[in-house]
C-alpha positions as a Markdown table, in Angstrom:
| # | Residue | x | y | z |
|---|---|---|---|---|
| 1 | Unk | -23.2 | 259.7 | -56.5 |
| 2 | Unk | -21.5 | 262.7 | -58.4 |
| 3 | Unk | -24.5 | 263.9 | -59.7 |
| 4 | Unk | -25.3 | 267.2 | -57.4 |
| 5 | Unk | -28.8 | 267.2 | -58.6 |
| 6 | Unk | -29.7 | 264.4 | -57.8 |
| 7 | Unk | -28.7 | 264.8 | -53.5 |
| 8 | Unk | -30.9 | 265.7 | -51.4 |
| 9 | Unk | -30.5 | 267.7 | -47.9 |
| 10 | Unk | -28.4 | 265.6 | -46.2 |
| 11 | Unk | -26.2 | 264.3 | -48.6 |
| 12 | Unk | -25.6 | 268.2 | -49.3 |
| 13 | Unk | -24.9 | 268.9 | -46.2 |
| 14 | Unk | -22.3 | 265.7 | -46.4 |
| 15 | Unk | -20.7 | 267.5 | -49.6 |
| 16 | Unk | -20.2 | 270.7 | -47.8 |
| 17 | Unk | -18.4 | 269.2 | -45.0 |
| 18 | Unk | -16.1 | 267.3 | -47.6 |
| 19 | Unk | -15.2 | 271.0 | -48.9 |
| 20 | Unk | -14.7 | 272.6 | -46.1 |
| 21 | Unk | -18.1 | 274.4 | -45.5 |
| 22 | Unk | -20.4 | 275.0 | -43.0 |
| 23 | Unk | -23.4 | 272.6 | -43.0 |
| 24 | Unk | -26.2 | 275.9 | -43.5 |
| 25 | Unk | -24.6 | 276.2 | -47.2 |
| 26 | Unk | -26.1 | 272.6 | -48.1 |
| 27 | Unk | -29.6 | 274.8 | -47.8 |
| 28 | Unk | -28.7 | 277.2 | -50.3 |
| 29 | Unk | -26.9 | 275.3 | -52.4 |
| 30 | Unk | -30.4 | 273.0 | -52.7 |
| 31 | Unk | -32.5 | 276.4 | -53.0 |
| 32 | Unk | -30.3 | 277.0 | -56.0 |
| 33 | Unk | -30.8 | 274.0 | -57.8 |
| 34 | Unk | -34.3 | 272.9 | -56.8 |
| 35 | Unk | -36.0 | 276.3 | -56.3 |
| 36 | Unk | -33.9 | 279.1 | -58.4 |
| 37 | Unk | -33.5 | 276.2 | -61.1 |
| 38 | Unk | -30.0 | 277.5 | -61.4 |
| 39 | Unk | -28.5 | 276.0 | -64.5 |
| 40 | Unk | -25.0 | 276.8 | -63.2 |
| 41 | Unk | -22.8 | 277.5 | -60.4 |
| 42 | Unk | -21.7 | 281.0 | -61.6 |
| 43 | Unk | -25.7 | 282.1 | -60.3 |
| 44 | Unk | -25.1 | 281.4 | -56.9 |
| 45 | Unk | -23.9 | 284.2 | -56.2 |
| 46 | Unk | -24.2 | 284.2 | -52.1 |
| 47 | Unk | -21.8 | 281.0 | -52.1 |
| 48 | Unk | -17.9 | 281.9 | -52.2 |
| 49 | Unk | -16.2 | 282.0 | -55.8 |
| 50 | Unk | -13.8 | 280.1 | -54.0 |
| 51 | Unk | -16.6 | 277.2 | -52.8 |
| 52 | Unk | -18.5 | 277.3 | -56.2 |
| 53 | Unk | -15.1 | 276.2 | -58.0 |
| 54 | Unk | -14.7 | 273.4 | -55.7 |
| 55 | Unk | -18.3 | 272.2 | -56.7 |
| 56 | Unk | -17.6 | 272.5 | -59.9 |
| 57 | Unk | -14.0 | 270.5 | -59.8 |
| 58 | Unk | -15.9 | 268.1 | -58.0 |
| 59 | Unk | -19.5 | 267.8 | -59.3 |
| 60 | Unk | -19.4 | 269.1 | -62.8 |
| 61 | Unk | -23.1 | 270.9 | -63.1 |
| 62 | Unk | -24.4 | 269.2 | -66.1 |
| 63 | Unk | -27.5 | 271.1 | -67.2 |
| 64 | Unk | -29.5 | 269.6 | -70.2 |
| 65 | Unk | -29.2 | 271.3 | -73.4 |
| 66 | Unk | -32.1 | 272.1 | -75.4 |
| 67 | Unk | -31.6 | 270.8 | -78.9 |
| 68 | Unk | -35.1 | 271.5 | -80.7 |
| 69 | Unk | -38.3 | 272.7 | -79.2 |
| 70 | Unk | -41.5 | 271.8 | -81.6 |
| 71 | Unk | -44.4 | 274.1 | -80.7 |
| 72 | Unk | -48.2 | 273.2 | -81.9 |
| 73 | Unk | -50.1 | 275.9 | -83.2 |
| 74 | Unk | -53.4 | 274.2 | -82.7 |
| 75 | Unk | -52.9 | 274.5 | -78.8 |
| 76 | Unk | -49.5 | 275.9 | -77.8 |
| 77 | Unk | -47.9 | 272.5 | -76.6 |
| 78 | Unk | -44.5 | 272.2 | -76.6 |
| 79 | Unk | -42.0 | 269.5 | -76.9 |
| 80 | Unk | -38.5 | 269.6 | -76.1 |
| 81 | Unk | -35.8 | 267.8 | -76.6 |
| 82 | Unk | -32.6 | 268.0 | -74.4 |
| 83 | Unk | -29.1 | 266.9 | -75.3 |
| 84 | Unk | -27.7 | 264.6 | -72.1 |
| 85 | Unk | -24.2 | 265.3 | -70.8 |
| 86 | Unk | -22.9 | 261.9 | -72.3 |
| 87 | Unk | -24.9 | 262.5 | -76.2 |
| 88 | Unk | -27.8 | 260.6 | -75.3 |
| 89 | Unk | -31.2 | 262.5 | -76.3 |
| 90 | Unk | -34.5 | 262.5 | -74.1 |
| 91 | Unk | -37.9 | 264.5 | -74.8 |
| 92 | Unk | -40.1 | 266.0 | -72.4 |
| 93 | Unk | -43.3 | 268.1 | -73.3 |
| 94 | Unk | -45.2 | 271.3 | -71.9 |
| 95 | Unk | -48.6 | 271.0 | -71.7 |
| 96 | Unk | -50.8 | 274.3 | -70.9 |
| 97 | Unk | -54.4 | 273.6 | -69.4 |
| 98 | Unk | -57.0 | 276.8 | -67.6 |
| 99 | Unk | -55.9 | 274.9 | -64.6 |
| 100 | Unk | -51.9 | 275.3 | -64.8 |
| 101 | Unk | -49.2 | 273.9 | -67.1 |
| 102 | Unk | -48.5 | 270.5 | -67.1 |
| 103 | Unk | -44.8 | 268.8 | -68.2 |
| 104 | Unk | -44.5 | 265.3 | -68.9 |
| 105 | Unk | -41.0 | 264.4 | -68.7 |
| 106 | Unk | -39.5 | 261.2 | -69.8 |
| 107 | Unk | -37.6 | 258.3 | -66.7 |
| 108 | Unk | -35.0 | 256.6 | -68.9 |
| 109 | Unk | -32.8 | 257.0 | -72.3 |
| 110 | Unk | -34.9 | 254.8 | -74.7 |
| 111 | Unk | -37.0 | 251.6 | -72.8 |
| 112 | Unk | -36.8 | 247.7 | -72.7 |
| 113 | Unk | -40.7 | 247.3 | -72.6 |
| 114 | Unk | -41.6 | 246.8 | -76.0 |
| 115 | Unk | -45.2 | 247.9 | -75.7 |
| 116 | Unk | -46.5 | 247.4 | -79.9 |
| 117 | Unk | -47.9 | 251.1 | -80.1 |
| 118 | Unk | -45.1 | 253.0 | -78.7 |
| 119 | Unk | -42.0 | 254.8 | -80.7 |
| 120 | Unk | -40.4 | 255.0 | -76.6 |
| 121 | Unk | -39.9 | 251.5 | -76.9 |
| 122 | Unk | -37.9 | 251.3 | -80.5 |
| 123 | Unk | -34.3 | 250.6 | -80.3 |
| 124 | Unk | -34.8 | 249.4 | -76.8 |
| 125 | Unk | -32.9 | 250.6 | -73.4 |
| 126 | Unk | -29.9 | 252.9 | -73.6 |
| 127 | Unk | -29.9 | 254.0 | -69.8 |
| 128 | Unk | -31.8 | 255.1 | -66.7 |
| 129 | Unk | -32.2 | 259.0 | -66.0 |
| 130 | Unk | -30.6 | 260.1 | -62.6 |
| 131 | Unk | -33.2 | 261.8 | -60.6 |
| 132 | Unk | -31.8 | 265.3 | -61.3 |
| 133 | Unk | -31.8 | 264.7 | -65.1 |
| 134 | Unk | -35.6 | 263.7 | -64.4 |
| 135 | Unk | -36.2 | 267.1 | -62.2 |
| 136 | Unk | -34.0 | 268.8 | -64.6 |
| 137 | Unk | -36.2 | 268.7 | -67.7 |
| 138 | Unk | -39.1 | 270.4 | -65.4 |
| 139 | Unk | -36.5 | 273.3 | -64.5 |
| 140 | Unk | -35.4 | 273.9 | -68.4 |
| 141 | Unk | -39.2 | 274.1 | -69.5 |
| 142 | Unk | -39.7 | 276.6 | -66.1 |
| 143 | Unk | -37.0 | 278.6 | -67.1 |
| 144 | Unk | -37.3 | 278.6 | -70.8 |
| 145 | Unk | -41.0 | 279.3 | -71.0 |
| 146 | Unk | -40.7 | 281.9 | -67.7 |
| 147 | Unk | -44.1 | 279.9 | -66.4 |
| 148 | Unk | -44.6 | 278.5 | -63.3 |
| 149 | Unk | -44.7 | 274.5 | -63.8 |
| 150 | Unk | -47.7 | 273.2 | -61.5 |
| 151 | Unk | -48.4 | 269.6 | -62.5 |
| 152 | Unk | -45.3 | 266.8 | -63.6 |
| 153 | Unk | -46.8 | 263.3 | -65.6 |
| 154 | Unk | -43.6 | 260.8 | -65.4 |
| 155 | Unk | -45.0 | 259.6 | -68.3 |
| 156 | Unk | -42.5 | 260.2 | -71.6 |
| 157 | Unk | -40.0 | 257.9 | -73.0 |
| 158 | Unk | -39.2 | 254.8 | -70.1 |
| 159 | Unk | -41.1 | 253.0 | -67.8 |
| 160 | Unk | -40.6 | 255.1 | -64.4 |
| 161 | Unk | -40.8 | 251.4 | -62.3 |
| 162 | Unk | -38.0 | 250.1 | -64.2 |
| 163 | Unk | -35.7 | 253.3 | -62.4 |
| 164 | Unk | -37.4 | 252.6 | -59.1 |
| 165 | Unk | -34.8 | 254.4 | -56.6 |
| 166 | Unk | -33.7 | 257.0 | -59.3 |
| 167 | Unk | -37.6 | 257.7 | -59.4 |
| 168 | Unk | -38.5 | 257.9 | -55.9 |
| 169 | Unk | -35.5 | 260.3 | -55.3 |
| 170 | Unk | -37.1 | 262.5 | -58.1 |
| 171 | Unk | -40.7 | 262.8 | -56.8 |
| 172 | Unk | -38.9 | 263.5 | -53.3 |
| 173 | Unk | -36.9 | 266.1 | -54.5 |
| 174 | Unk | -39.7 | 267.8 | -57.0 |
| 175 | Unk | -42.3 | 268.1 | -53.8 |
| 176 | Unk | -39.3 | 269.1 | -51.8 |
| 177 | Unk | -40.8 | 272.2 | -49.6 |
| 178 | Unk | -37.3 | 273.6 | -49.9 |
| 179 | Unk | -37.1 | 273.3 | -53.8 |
| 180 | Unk | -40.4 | 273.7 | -55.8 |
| 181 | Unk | -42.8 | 272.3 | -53.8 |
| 182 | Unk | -45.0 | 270.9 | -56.0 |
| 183 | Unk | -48.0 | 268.9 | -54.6 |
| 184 | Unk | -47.5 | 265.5 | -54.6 |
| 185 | Unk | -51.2 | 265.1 | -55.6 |
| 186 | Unk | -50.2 | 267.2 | -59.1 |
| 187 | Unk | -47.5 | 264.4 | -59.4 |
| 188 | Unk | -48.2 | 261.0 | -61.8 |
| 189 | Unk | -46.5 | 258.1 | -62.6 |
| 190 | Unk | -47.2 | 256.1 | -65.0 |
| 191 | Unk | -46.2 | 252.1 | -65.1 |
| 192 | Unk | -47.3 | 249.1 | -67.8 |
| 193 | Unk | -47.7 | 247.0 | -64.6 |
| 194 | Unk | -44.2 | 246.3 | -63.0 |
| 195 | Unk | -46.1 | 244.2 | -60.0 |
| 196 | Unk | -43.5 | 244.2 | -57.1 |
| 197 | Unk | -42.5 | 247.5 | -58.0 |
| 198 | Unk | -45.8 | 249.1 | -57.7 |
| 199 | Unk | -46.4 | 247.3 | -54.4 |
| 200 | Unk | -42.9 | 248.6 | -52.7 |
| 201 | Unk | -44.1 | 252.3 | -54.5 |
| 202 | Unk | -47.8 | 251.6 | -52.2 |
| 203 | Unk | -45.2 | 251.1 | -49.4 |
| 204 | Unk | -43.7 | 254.9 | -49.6 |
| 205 | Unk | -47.1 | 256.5 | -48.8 |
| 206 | Unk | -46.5 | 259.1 | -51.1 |
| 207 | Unk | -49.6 | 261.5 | -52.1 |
| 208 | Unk | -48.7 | 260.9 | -55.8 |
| 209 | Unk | -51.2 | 259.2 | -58.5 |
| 210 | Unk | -50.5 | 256.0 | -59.7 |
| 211 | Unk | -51.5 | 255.8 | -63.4 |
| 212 | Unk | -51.8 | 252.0 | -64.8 |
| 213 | Unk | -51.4 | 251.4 | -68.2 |
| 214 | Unk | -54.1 | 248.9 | -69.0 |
| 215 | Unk | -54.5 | 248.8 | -73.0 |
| 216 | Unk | -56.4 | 245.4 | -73.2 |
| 217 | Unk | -59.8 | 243.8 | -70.8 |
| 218 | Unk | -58.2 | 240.4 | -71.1 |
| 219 | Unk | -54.5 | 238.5 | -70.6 |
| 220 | Unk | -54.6 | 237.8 | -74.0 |
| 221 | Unk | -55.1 | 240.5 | -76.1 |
| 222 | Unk | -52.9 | 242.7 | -73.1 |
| 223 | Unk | -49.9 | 240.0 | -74.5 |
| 224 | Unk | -50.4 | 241.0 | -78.1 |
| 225 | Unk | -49.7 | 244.9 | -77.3 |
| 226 | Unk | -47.5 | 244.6 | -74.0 |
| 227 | Unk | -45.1 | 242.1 | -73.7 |
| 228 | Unk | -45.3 | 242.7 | -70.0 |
| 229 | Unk | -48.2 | 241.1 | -69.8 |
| 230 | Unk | -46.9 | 237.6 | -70.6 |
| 231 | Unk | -44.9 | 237.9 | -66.8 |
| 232 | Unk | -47.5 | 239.6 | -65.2 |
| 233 | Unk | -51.4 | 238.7 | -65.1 |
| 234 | Unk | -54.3 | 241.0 | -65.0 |
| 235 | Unk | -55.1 | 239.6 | -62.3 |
| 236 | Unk | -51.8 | 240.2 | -60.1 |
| 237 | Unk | -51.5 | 243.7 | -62.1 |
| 238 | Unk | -55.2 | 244.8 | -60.7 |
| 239 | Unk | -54.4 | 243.0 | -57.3 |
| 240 | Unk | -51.6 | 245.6 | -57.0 |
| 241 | Unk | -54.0 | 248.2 | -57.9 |
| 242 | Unk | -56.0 | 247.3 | -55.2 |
| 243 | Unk | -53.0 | 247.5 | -52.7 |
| 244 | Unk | -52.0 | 250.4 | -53.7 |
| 245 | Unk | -55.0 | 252.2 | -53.3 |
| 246 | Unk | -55.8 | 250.7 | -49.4 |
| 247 | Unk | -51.9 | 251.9 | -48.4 |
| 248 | Unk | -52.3 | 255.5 | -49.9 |
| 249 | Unk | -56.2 | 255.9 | -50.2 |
| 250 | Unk | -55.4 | 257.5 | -54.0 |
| 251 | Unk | -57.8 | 256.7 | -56.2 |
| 252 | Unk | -56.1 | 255.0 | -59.3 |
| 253 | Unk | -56.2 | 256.3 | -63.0 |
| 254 | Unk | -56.1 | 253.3 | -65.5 |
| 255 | Unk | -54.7 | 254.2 | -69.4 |
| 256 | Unk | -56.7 | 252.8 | -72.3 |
| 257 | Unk | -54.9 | 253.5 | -75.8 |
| 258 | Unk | -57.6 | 252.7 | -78.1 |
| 259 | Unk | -56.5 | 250.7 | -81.3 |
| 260 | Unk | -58.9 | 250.4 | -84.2 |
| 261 | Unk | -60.1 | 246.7 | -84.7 |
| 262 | Unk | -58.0 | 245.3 | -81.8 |
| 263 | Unk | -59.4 | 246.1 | -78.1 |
| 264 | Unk | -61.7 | 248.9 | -79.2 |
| 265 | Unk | -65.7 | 246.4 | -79.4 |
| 266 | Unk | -68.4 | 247.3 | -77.2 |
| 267 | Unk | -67.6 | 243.3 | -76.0 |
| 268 | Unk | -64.2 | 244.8 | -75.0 |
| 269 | Unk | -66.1 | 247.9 | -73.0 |
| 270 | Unk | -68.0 | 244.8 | -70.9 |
| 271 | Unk | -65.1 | 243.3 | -69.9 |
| 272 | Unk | -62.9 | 245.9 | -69.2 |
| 273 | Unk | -66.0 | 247.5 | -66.5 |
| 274 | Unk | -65.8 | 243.4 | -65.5 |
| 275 | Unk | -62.7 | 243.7 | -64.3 |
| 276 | Unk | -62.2 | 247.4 | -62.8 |
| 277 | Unk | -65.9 | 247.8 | -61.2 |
| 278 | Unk | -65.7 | 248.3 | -57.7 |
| 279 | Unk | -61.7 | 249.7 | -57.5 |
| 280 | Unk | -61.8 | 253.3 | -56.7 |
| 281 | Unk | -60.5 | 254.4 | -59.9 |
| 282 | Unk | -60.7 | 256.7 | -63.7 |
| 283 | Unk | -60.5 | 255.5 | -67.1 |
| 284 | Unk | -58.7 | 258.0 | -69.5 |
| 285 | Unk | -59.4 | 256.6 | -73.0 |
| 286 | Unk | -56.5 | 257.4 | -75.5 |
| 287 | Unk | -57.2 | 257.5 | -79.4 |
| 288 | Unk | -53.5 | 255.8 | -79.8 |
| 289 | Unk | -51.2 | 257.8 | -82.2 |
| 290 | Unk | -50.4 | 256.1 | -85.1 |
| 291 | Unk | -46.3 | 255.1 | -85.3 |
| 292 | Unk | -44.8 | 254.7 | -88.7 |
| 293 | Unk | -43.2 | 251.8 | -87.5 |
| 294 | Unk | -46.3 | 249.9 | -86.5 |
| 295 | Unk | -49.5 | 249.2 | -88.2 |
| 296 | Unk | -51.8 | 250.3 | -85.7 |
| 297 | Unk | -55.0 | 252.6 | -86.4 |
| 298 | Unk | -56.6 | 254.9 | -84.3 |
| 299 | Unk | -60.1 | 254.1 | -83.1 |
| 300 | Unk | -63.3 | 256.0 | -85.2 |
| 301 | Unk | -64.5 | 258.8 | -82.8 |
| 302 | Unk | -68.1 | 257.1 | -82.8 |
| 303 | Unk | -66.4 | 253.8 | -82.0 |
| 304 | Unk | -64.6 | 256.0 | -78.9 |
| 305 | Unk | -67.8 | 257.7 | -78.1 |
| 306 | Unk | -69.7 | 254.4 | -77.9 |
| 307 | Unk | -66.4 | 252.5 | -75.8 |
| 308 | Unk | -66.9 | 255.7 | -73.3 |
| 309 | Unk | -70.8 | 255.6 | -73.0 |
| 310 | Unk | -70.6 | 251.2 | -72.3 |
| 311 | Unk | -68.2 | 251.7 | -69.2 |
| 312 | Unk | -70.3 | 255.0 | -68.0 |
| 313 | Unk | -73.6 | 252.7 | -67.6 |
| 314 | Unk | -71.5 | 250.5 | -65.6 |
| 315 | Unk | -71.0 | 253.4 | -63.2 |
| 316 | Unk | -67.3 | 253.9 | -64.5 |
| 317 | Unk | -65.8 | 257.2 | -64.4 |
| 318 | Unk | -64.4 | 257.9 | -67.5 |
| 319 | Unk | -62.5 | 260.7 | -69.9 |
| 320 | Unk | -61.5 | 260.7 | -73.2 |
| 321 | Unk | -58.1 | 262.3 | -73.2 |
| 322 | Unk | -57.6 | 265.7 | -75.3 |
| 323 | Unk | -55.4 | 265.5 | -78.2 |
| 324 | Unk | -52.8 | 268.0 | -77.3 |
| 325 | Unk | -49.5 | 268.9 | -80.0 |
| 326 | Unk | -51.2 | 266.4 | -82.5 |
| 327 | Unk | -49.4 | 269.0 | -85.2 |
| 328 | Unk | -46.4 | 268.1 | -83.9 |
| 329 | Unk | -44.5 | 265.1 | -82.9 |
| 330 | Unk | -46.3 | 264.7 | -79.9 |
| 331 | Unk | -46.7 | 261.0 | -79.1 |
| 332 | Unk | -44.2 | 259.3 | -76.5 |
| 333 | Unk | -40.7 | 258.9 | -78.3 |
| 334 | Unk | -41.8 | 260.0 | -81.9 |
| 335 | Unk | -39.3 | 263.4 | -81.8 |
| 336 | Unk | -36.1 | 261.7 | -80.0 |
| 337 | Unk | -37.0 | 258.5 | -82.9 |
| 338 | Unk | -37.4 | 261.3 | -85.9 |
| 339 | Unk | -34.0 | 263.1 | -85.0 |
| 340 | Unk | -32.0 | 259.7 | -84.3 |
| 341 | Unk | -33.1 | 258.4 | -87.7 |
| 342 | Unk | -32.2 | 261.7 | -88.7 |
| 343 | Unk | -28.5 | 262.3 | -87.0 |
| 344 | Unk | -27.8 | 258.9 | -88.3 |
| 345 | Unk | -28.8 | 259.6 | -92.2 |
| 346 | Unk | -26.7 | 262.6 | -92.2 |
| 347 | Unk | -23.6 | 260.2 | -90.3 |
| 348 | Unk | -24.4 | 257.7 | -93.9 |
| 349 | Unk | -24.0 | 260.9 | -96.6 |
C-alpha cells in the first residue's frame, strides 16, 4: 500500500521503522492526517525536515484538488468536485442541517451497477477509491468550509459494497479516536443490496447504519430499475436486512426513489409495508431527480403524500427526504457527468 492515507496505526508505526524513526512518530504522523486534515507534509511541522522528505520520496501526499464547488442558494448545499491524483474526477457534497453538517462523499471513480435513475452509474466503473481518497473528500470540505464535519453518508457516485475492504478501512479510520472521531452512529452506508457483502459488513459489529436501497415492493419491477436485482432476490436482500440488524442491533434505513407511473400506486405502498413490516427499520421516500439521460419523472407531491400516509397506517416509520441543492447539480453523479461531457466537447473543438 503506498497510499499514506489510507494506513492506519500500526502500519504507521511499520513505515516509521522502515525510515528510521521511532515508533511514537506513527501517532503524530496519523494526528496530522486524520485530525489536523493536513493536506501536506510541509504542516507537520513537529516531524524532522529530514523525516518529512523521506515520506514524501516514499509516499507522495496526494491531496485531492478541488476543481469546481457549485453552491445552492435555496439552502447553502455545496457540491464539490475533486480532481484525483491520476485525472479521474469524483464529487462529494456538504449538506448543512440545525443538527450539524452532513457530507456525502462518493466510494468509487464511476460504478458498474447500472441502476435506470442514476447519472453515477453512466459510463460504468473506472476504479475503486482508496480509503484515504474516501476520508479525504471529508477533510477538503472540513478545511475549505472551516466547519466542523459531524455526520459522513457513503452515499455519492459507487456502490460502497462493491470496495468492501477499501470501505471498511475508511469507516475505521473516520471514527478513529485518534483522527476525527466521528461517531460511528453519524456514519451511513449505502448499498443496492450486494447480499454476501452486507452479511460479512453485519459481521464487523460496527455502530454504523446500514442504508438499503430498495426502489421497488416486488422482484419484478426492482429488475426494471436495478439490474442487481436479477442476482439478488428481495427476499435474500431483506433476509440480509434482518441479519444485519440481530448482529449490530441498528435499526435499518430502507431508500425509496419514487418514480412517477412506475413504483409510486397506493397498490405499491401495500406491498412494500408487506414486505418490511415487522424489521426494525425507516423508510426515507426520495422524489427521484430527473437525469437527462433517462426518461424518468418525479412522483406528483399528492401522489408522495398519499405513498407516505399508506405505509404510516401500517405502523411504518417514514420520511420524505428534503430536497437539498435542487438549484444545482445535486443528484448522485450529475456534476462529475456534466463536466466529463464537458472536458470531452472542448477535447472535439
Amino acid at each position: 500500500m503506498n497510499d499514506i492515507k489510507s494506513m492506519n496505526l500500526e502500519e504507521l508505526k511499520a513505515v516509521c521503522q522502515e525510515l528510521g524513526e521511532k515508533p511514537f512518530r506513527a501517532k503524530q504522523l496519523f494526528a496530522w492526517i486524520h485530525q489536523k486534515m493536513a493536506s501536506s507534509y510541509e504542516e507537520m511541522t513537529n516531524l524532522s525536515r529530514g523525516f518529512r522528505s523521506r515520506l514524501e520520496e516514499t509516499y507522495p501526499f496526494r491531496p485531492l484538488e478541488i476543481v469546481q464547488v457549485q453552491t445552492s442558494r435555496l439552502d447553502g448545499t455545496q457540491k464539490y468536485l475533486f480532481e484525483l491524483f491520476d485525472g479521474n474526477v469524483i464529487e462529494s457534497v456538504l449538506m448543512r442541517y440545525h443538527h450539524g453538517n452532513s457530507v456525502c462523499i462518493s466510494s468509487q471513480v464511476g460504478c458498474r451497477m447500472g441502476c435506470r435513475f442514476c447519472a453515477s452509474t453512466i459510463g460504468g466503473l473506472v476504479r475503486p477509491l482508496s480509503a484515504g481518497e474516501m476520508a479525504e473528500q471529508v477533510y477538503q470540505i472540513a478545511r475549505h468550509t472551516g466547519e466542523r464535519v459531524s455526520n459522513v453518508v457513503v452515499m455519492g457516485t459507487g456502490e460502497p459494497l462493491d470496495n468492501y475492504d477499501n470501505l471498511v478501512r475508511f469507516l475505521r479510520l473516520i471514527s478513529s479516536p485518534e483522527g476525527l472521531n466521528i461517531s460511528q452512529r453519524n456514519l451511513t452506508v449505502s448499498t443496492c443490496g450486494i447480499v454476501p457483502n452486507m452479511r460479512r459488513l453485519a459481521q464487523e459489529h460496527l455502530q454504523i447504519t446500514l442504508a438499503l436501497s430498495l426502489h421497488a415492493p416486488n422482484d419484478e419491477k426492482r429488475k426494471t430499475l436495478m439490474p442487481i436485482a436479477y442476482r439478488y432476490t428481495m427476499d435474500e436482500v431483506l433476509d440480509a436486512c434482518r441479519y444485519y440488524f440481530r448482529e449490530t442491533g441498528r435499526r435499518l434505513t430502507f431508500e425509496y426513489a419514487l418514480v412517477g407511473g412506475e413504483n409510486d400506486s397506493q397498490e405499491d405502498a401495500d406491498q412494500l409495508a408487506g414486505r418490511i413490516r415487522g424489521l426494525n427499520c425507516h423508510v426515507n421516500l426520495i422524489p427521484v431527480n430527473p437525469i437527462k439521460e433517462r426518461n424518468y419523472v418525479r412522483s406528483g407531491k399528492k401522489v408522495v403524500e398519499n405513498f407516505k400516509n399508506k405505509l404510516e397506517k401500517y405502523g411504518i416509520n417514514v420520511t420524505i427526504r428534503r430536497e437539498m441543492g435542487a438549484d444545482i447539480d445535486g443528484a448522485c453523479g450529475q456534476l462529475r457527468k456534466s463536466y466529463i461531457d464537458k472536458t470531452d466537447q472542448e477535447r472535439k473543438t
